[in-house]
N, C-alpha and C positions, 0 to 999 in steps of 0.2 A: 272607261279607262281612256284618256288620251296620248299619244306619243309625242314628244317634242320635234318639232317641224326642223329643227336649226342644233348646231353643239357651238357653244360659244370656242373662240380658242384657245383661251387659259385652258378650259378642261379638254381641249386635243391635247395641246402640252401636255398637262401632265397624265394623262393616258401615254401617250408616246413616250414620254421621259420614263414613265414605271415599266414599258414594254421592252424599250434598248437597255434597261438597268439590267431586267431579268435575261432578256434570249441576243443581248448584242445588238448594235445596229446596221440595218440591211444597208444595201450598197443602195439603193435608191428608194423611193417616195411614189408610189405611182396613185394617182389622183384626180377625180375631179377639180374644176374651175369652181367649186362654192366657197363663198366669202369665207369660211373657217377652214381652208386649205389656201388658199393666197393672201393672207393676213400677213402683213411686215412681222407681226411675232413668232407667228410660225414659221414663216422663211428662215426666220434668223435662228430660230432653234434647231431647225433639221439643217444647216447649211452649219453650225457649231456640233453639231454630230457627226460632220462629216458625211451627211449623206446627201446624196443628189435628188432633185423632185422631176418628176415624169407629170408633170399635167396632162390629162385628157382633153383633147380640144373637142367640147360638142357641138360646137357649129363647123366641124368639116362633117358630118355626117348625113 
């Protein structure tokens, strides 16, 4: 069995969009820096929800 290394963004969207349909959307986004959380699509989707994103910076650490 192998696990997928990556989730493209389309399927965050629509994870996320079936997640705010059913329990509402959070007041913020708290997240890693990987390329399918800082995608211009996804910005623009969780920023049309009205929610704010919290990036995780891992190079302060």
């Amino acid at each position: 069995m192998s696990v997928a290394g990556s989730i493209r963004s389309k399927r965050v969207i629509e994870v996320l969009s079936r997640l705010i349909s059913t329990h509402g959307a959070p007041l913020f986004l708290r997240s890693d820096n990987g390329p399918e959380f800082v995608s211009h699509a996804i910005l623009e989707s969780i920023a049309e929800s009205g929610i704010a994103t919290a990036l995780i910076d891992l190079t302060a650490a």
